[in-house]
C-alpha positions as CSV (number, residue, x, y, z in Angstrom):
1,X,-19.1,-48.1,160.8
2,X,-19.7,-48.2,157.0
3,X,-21.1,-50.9,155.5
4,X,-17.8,-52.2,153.7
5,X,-16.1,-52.7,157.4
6,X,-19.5,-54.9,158.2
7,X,-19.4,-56.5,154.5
8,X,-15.1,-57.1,155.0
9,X,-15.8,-58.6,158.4
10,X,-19.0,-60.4,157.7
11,X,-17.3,-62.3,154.8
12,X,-14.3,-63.4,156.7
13,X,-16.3,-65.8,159.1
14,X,-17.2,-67.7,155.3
15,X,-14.7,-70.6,155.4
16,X,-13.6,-70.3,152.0
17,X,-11.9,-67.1,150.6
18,X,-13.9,-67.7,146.9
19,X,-16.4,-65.1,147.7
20,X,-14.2,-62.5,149.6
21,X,-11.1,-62.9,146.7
22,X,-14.2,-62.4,144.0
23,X,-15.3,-59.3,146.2
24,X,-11.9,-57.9,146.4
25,X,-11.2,-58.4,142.3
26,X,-14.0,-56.4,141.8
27,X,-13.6,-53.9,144.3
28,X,-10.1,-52.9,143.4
29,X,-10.5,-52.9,139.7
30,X,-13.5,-50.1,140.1
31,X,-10.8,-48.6,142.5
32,X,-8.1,-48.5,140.3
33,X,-9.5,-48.2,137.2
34,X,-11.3,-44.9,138.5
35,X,-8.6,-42.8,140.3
36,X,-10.0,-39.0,141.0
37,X,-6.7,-37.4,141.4
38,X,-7.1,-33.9,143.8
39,X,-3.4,-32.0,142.3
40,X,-1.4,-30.4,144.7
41,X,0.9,-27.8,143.2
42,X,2.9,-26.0,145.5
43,X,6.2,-25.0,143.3
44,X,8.0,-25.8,140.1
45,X,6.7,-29.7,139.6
46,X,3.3,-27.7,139.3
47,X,4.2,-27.1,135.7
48,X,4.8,-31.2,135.1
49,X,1.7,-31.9,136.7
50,X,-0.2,-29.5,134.9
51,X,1.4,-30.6,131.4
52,X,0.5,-34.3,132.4
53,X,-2.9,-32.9,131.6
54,X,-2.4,-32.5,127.6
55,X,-4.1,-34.4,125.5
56,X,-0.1,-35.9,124.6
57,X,0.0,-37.6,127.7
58,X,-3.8,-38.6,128.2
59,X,-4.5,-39.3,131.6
60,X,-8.0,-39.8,130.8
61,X,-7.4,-43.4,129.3
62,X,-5.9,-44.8,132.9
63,X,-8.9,-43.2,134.6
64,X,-7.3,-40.2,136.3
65,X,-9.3,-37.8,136.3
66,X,-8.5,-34.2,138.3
67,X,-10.8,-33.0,140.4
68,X,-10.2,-29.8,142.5
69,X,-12.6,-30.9,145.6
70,X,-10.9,-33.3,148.2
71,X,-14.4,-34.9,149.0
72,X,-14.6,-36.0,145.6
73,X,-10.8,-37.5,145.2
74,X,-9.1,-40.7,145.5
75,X,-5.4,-39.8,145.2
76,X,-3.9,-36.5,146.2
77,X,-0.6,-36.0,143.5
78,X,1.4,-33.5,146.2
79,X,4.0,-31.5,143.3
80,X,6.5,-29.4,144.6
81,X,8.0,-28.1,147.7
82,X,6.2,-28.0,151.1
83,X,6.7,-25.3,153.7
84,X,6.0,-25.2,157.3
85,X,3.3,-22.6,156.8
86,X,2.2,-24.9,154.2
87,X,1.7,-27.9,155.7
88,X,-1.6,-27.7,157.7
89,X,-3.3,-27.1,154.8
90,X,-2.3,-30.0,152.9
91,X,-3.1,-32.2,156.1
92,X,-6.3,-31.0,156.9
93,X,-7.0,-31.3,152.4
94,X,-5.7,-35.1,152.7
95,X,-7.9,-35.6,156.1
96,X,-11.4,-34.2,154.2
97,X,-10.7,-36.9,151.3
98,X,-13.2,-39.9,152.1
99,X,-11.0,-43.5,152.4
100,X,-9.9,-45.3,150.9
101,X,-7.0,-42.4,149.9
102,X,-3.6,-42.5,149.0
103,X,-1.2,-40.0,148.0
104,X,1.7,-39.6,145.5
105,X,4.8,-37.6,146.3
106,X,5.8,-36.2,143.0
107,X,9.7,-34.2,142.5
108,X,12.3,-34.1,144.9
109,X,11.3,-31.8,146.9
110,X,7.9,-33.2,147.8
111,X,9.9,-36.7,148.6
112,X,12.9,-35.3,150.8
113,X,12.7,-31.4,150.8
114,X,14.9,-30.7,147.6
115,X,17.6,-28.2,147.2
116,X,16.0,-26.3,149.2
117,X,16.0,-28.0,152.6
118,X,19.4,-27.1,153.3
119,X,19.2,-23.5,152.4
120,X,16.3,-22.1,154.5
121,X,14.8,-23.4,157.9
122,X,11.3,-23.3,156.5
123,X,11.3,-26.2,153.8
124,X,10.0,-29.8,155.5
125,X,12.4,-32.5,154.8
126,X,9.4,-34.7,153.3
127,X,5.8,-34.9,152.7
128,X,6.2,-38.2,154.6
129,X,7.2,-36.6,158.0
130,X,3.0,-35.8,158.3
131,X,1.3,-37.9,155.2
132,X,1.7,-41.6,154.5
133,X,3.0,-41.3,151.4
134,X,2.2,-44.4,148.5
135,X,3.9,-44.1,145.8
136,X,7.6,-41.5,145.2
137,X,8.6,-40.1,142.1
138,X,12.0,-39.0,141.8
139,X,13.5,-36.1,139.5
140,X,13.6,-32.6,139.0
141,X,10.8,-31.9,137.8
142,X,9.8,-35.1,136.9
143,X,8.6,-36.1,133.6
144,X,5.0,-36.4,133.0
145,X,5.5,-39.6,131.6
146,X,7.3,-40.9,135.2
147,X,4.0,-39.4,136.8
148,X,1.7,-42.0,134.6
149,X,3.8,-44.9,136.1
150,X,3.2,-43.8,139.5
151,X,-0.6,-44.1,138.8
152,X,0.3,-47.6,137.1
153,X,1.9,-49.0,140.0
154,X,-0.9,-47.4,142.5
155,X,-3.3,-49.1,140.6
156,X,-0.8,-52.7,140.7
157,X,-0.8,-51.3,144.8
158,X,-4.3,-50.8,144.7
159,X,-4.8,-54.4,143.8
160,X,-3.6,-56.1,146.3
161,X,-5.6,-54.6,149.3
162,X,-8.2,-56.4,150.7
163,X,-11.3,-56.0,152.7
164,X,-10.3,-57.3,156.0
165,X,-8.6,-55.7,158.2
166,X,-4.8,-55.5,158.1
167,X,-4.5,-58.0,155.2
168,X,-3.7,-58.2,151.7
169,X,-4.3,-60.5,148.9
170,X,-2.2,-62.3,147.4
171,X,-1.5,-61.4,143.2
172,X,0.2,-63.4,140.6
173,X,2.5,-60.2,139.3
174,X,3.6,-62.5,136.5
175,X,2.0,-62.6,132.9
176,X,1.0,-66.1,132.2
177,X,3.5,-67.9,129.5
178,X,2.7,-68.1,126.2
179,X,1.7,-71.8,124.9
180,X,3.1,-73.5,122.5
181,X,1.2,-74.5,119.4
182,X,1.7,-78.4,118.4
């Protein structure tokens, strides 16, 4: 058991949530704000994901940063169609990634198999038929720029997990009104 089960479950028996919610704030900030993406080009949305590299698009300032070992990664960006053959490899890729891991379907084809389900028998309807899948982006190929609001909304995701078990914490999604001057 590592020692953030033991921490999640020792701090749940405290009465009052102030510690665990501090915990948690912190926690999934450093998680957020410090994605190691492991890219997963397998077709055509290869190109987007490698172009979402350029300095244009700067990854860097969200705190994405690629990284081509799955021990060392976060978030596995899955780009472009998946085959039969193809799938125990990106399984047993996603099952060497330590947790906490999540993954993001990027194109069409990764989300529901594309054009190309209907043509051949060997295309799989959706990375989400064998992966949990966090966050979709839709298009063909999709922008670079749609791919940065994926990791935006993992990281708004990311922020309301919690450490005990099969909960989530509750976040104020709304930006606090402006104030008046008298």
């Amino acid at each position: 058991m590592a020692l953030v089960d033991r921490l999640g479950s020792a701090l749940e028996s405290i009465p009052s949530g102030i510690i665990l919610a501090s915990l948690d704030s912190l926690s999934n900030w450093a998680k957020g704000h410090s994605l190691w993406a492991m890219p997963m080009g397998t077709a055509c949305c290869a190109m987007e994901l490698i172009a979402a590299s350029f300095n244009k698009f700067d990854f860097d300032r969200h705190g994405t940063f690629p990284r081509p070992d799955p021990r060392h990664t976060d978030v596995m960006i899955v780009a472009g169609t998946i085959t039969y053959k193809m799938q125990p490899a990106v399984q047993r890729l996603y099952e060497q990634m330590p947790d906490p891991k999540w993954v993001i379907a990027m194109g069409n084809c990764t989300v529901n198999g594309g054009i190309f389900h209907y043509d051949t028998y060997s295309v799989v309807r959706g990375i989400d038929t064998f992966l949990p899948v966090d966050i979709y982006v839709a298009g063909c190929p999709p922008r670079p720029e749609a791919l940065q609001d994926a990791v935006l909304q993992l990281r708004e995701k990311i922020r309301t997990e919690s450490f005990g078990p099969n909960t989530e914490r509750a976040v104020d999604w709304l930006l606090p009104e402006s104030r008046e001057r008298s």
